[in-house]
C-alpha positions as CSV (number, residue, x, y, z in Angstrom):
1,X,-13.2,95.2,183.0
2,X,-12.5,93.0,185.5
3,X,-14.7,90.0,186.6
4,X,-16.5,89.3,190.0
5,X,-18.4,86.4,191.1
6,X,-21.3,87.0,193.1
7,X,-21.7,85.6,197.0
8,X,-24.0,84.9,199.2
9,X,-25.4,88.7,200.5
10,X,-24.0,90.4,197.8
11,X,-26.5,93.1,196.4
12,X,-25.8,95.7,193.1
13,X,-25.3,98.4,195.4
14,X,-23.4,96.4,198.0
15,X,-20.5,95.2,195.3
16,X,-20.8,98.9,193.7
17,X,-19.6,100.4,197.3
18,X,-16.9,98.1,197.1
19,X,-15.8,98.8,194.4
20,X,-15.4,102.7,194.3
21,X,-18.4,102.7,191.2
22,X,-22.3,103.5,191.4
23,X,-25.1,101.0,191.2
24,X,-25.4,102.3,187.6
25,X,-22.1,101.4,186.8
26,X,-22.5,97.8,187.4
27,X,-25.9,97.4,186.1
28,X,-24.9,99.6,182.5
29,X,-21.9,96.7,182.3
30,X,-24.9,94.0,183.4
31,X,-28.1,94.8,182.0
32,X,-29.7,91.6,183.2
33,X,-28.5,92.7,186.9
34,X,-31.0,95.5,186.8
35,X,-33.7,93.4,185.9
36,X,-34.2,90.4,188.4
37,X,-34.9,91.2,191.8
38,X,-31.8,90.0,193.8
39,X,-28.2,88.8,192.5
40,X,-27.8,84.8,193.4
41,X,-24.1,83.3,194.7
42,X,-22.3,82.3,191.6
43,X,-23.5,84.8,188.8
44,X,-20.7,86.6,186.9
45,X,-20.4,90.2,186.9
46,X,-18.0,92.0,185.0
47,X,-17.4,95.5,186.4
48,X,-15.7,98.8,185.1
49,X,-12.4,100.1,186.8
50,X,-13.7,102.7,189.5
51,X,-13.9,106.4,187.7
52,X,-12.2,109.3,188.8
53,X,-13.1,112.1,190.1
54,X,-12.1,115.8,188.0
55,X,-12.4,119.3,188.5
56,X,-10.8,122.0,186.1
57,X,-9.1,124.6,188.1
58,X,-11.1,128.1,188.2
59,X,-9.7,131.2,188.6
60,X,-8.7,132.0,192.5
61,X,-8.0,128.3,193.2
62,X,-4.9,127.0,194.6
63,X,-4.2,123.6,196.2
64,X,-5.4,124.2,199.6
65,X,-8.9,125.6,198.6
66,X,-9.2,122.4,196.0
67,X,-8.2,119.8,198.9
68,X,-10.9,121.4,200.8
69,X,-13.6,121.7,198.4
70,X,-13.7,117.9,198.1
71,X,-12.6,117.3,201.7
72,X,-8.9,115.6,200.9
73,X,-5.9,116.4,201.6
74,X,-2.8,118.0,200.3
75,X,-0.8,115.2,200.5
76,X,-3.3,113.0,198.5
77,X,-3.5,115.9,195.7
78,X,-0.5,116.1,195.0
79,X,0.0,112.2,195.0
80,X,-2.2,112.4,191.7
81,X,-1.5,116.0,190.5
82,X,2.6,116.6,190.9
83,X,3.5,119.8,191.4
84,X,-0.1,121.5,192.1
85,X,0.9,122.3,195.8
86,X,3.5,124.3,194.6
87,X,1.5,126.3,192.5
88,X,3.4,125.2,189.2
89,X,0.3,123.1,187.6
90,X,-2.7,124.8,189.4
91,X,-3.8,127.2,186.6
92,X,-7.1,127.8,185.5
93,X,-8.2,125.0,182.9
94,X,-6.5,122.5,184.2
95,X,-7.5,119.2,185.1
96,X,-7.1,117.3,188.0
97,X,-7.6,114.1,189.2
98,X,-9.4,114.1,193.1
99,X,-8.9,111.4,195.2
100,X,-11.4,110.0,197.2
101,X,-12.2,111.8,200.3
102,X,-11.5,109.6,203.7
103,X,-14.8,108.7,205.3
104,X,-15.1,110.5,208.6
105,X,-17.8,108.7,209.9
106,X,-18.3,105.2,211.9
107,X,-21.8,104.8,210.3
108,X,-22.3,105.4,206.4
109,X,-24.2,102.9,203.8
110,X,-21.5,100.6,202.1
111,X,-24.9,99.3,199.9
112,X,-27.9,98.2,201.6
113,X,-27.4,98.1,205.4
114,X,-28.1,95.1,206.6
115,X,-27.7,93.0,210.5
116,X,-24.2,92.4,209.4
117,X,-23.4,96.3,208.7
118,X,-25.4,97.2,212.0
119,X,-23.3,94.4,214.3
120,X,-20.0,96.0,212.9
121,X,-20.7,99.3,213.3
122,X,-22.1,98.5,216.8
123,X,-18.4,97.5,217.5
124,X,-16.6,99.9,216.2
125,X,-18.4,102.5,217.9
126,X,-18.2,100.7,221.5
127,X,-14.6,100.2,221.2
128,X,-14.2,103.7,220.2
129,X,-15.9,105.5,222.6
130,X,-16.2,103.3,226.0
131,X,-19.0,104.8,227.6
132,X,-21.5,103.8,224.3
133,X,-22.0,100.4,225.8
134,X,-24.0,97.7,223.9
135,X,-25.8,94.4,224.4
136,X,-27.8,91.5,223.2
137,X,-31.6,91.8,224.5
138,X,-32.7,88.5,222.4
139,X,-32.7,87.4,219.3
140,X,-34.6,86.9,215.8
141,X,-36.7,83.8,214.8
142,X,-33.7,83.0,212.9
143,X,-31.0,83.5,215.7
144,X,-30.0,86.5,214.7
145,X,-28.8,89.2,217.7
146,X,-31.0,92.2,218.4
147,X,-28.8,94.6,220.0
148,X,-28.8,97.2,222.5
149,X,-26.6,100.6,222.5
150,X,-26.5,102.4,225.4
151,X,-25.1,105.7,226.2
152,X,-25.3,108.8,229.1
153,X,-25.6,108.3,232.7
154,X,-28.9,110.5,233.7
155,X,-31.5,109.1,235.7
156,X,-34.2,110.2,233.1
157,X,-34.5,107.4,230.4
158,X,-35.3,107.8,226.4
159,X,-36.0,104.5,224.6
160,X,-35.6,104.2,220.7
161,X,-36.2,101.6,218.2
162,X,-35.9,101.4,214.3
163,X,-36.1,98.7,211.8
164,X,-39.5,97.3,213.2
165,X,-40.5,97.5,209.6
166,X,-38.3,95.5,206.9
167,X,-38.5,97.5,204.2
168,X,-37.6,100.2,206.4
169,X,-34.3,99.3,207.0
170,X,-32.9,103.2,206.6
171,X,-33.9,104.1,209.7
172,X,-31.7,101.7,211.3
173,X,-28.7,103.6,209.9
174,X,-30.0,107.1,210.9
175,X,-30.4,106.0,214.7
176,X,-26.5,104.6,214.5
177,X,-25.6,107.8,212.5
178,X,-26.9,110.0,215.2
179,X,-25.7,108.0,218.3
180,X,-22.0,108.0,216.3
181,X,-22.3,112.0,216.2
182,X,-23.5,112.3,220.2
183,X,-20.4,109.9,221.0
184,X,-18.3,112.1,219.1
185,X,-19.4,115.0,220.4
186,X,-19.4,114.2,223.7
187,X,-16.1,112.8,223.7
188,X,-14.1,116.1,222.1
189,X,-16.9,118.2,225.0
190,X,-18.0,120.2,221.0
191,X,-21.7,121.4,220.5
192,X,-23.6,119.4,218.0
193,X,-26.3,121.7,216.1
194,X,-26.6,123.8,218.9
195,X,-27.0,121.2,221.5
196,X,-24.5,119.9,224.2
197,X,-24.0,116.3,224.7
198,X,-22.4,116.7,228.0
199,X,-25.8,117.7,229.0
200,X,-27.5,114.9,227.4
201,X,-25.4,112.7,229.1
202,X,-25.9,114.3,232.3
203,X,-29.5,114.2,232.2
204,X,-30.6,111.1,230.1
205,X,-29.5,107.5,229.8
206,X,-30.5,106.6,226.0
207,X,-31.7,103.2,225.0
208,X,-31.1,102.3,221.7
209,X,-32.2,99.5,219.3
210,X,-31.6,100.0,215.8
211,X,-32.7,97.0,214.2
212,X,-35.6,95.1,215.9
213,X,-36.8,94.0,212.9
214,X,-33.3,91.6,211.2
215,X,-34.4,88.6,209.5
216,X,-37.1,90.9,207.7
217,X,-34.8,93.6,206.5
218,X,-32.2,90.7,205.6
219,X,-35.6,89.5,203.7
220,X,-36.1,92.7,201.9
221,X,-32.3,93.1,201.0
222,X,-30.9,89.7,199.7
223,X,-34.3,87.9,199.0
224,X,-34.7,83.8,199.5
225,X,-32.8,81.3,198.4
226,X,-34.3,77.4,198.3
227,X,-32.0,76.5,200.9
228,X,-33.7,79.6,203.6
229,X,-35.4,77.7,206.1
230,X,-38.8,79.5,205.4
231,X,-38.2,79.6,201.7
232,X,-41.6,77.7,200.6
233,X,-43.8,79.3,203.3
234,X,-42.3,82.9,202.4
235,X,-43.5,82.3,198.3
236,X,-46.5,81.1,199.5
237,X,-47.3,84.3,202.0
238,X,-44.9,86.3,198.9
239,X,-48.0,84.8,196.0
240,X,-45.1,83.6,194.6
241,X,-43.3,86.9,193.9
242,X,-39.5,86.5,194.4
243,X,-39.5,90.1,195.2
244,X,-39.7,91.1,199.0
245,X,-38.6,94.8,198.8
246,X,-42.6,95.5,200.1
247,X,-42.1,93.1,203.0
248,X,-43.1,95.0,206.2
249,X,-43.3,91.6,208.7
250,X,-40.6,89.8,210.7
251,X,-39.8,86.0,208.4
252,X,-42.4,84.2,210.1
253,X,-44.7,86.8,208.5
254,X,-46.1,88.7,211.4
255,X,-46.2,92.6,211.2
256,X,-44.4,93.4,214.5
257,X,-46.1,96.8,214.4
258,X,-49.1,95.1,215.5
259,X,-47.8,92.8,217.9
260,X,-48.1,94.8,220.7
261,X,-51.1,94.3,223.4
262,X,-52.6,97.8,223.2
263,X,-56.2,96.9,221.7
264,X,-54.2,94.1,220.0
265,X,-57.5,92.4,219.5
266,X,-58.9,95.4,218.0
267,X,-56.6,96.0,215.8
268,X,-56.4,92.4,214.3
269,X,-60.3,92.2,213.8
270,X,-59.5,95.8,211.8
271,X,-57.0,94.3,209.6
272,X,-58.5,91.5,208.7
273,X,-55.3,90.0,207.6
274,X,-55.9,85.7,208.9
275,X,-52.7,84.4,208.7
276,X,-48.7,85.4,207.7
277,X,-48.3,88.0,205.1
278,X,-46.0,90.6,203.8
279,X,-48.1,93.1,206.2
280,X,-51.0,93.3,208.5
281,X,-50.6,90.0,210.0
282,X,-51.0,90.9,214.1
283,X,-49.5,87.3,214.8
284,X,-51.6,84.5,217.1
285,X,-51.5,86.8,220.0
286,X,-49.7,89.7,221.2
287,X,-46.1,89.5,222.0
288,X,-46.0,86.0,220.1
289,X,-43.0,87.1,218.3
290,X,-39.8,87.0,220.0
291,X,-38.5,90.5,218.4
292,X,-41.4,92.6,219.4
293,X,-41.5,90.6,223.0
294,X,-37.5,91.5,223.1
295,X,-38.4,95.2,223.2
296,X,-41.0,95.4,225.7
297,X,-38.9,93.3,227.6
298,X,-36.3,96.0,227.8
299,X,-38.9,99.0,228.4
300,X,-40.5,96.7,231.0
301,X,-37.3,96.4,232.9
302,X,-35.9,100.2,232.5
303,X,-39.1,102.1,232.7
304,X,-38.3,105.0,230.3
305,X,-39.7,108.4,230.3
306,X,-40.1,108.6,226.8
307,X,-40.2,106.2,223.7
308,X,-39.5,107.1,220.0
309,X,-40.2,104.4,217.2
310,X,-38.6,105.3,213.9
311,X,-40.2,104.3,211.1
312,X,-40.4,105.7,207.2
313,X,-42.1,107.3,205.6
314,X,-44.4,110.3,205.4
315,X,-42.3,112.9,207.5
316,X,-44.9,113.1,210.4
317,X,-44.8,112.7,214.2
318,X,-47.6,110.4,216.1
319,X,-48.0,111.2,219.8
320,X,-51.3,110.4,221.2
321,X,-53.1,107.2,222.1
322,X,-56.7,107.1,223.2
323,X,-56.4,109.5,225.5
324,X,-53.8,107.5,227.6
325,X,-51.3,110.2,226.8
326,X,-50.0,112.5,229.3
327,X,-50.6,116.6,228.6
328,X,-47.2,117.1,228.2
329,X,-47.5,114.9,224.5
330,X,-49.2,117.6,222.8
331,X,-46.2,120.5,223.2
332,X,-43.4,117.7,223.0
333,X,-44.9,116.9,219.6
334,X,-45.1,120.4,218.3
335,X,-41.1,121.1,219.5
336,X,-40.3,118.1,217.6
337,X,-42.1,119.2,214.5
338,X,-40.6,123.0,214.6
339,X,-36.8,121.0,214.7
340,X,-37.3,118.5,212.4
341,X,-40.2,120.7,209.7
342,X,-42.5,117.1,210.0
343,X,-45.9,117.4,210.9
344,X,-47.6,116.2,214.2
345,X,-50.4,114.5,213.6
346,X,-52.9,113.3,215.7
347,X,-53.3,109.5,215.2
348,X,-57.2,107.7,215.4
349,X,-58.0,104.2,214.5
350,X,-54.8,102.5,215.0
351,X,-53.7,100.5,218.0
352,X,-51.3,97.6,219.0
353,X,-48.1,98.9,218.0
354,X,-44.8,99.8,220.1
355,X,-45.8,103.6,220.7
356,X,-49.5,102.9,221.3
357,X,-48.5,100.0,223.8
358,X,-45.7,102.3,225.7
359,X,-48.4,105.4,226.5
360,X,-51.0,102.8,227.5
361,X,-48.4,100.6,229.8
362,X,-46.7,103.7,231.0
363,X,-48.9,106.8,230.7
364,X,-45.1,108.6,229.0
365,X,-44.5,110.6,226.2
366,X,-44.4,108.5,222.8
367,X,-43.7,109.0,219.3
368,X,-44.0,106.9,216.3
369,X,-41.6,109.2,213.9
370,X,-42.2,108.7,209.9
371,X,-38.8,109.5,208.8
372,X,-38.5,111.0,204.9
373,X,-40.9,111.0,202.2
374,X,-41.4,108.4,199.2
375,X,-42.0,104.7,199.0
376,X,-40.8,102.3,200.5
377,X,-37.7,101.0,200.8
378,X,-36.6,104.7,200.6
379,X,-33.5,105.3,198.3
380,X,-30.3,105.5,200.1
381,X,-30.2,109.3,198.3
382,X,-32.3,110.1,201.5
383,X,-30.0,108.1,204.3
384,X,-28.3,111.8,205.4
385,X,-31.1,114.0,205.5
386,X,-33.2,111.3,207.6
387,X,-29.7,110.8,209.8
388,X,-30.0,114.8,210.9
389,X,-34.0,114.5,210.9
390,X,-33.7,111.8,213.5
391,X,-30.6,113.5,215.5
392,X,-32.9,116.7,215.5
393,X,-36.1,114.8,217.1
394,X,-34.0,112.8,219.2
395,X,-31.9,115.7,220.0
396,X,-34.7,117.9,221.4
397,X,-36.0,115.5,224.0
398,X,-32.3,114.8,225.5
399,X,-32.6,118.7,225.9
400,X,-34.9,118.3,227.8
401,X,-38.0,119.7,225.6
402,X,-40.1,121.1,228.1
């Protein structure tokens, strides 16, 4: 056992990642861990030396079809396992310890993925592949960047958002996932899932904002501490839970998937919501919010030909809006639902939010994409099947789904 004191931004599964173990591990050494909402700087956890991995040699194997089974290689294997490269240990019934395989990938959960994870990602992906360019397009209540990827060249433009919901925080991950995999692709000239990025890039300039929502999925992750700024007004709008994993609104308490001035007014006299709250709350007036007013900003000043919000969950795809929709919505829906086996669903008695707004201001294809199945916040378990889902949606309309 070795002991860890807990920091500011430290979560269960945050420290677990670190540490080589699984959120279990750490809660079945601290039981009291599992049972208040958050961890709080200065509590001190005593955690488990990271297990290894095992696998008892079957019949047929030899090194090379072990190191690729579990994605390591030889050179690692043999490391822990002397002699099994040359055949001398690798008999059936034995034992051997695996290594941990080397993380391919940019973008992967290390815990919770929070504004911090999302900002350092962001850079390692731009200075990895030059053309992925990024940029601030405002910020948060609470200063905190919202950033802008950028990648392809084409004259047609593709705008995409996730995060707009707190609690919804996985879809920020998915959109990074799947802009790390069209970079990577694009940059070796490969095919990804029978697709070609060179195309893509050819044809389409995508717009990308993974988390437009941070100070509310930072909310949802860590909790608030006395010293947050908004730390009375949040336990009053919380009814004094110190739980926010339901929270839906930005941390002024405003639901920024009402913010937008399609039928705003409609939409707040629906809701009926009168002030901030975990969700519902359409704000003073539309646009009052400086995240929500950051992304029609952007779409405003790069008119796009097509918007996707990602949000979770419920594995269907909206596309209409009152009518404002063009005729092309209808068939662009149904292509996206045969890729990605969600349902398209025609939306009624909803307004004010970022894919309602876009049709209406822009008379363009737009989707409001409910990414996995479950409650919210949806379990990391689901982070790489929601990655492809999204690349498959996202991946259909840079082909030019007709």
């Amino acid at each position: 056992m070795q002991q860890y004191i807990a920091r500011r931004g430290d979560t269960v599964s945050r420290i677990a990642a670190r540490q080589g173990l699984t959120p279990e591990h750490v809660i079945q050494g601290n039981p009291w861990a599992g049972s208040q909402p958050y961890l709080y700087p200065g509590q001190v956890l005593f955690l488990p030396s990271a297990p290894r991995k095992r696998y008892a040699v079957q019949e047929g194997d030899d090194a090379h079809s072990i190191a690729s089974l579990f994605g390591v290689g030889i050179d690692e294997l043999e490391m822990l396992n002397p002699g099994v490269s040359s055949g001398r240990i690798c008999l059936p019934g034995k034992v051997l310890v695996i290594p941990a395989a080397a993380r391919r990938e940019e973008v992967y959960l290390r815990g919770e993925y929070g504004p911090a994870d999302q900002e350092a990602d962001t850079a390692r992906l731009a200075g990895k592949y030059p053309f992925v360019s990024t940029e601030t397009i405002g910020t948060s209540v609470l200063g905190k960047p919202i950033t802008l990827l950028r990648i392809g060249s084409g004259p047609r433009h593709l705008h995409v958002n996730g995060a707009l919901h707190a609690n919804e925080w996985l879809t920020a991950p998915s959109l990074m996932r799947f802009i790390e995999e069209y970079a990577a692709a694009f940059a070796t000239g490969s095919a990804w899932h029978g697709h070609q990025p060179a195309d893509w890039h050819r044809d389409w300039t995508l717009w990308a904002v993974p988390m437009a929502n941070p100070d509310g999925v930072e909310l949802v992750q860590e909790g608030a501490l006395p010293d947050h700024p908004y730390y009375a007004a949040l336990m009053k709008w919380n009814s004094g839970r110190r739980s926010f994993r339901h929270w839906k609104a930005n941390i002024r308490g405003v639901d920024l998937g009402d913010q937008f001035p399609a039928h705003w007014e409609e939409e707040r006299d629906r809701r009926q919501v009168p002030g901030p709250a975990p969700r519902d709350y359409s704000g003073h007036a539309p646009l009052c919010e400086p995240e929500a007013a950051a992304l029609a900003a952007l779409a405003e000043r790069i008119p796009g030909d097509a918007a996707v919000s990602l949000h979770s969950q419920g594995a269907e795809i909206y596309w209409n809006y009152r009518g404002y929709e063009p005729p092309e919505s209808k068939r662009w829906a149904a292509g996206l639902a045969a890729v990605s086996g969600y349902r398209a669903v025609e939306l009624t008695g909803s307004d004010a939010g970022y894919k309602d707004w876009f049709i209406q201001r822009f008379r363009k294809p737009g989707f409001t994409v409910e990414l996995g199945i479950g409650k919210n916040p949806l379990p990391a378990a689901d982070f790489e099947d929601m990655a492809l889902e999204t690349g498959l949606i996202l991946g259909a309309i840079l082909s030019n789904l007709k």
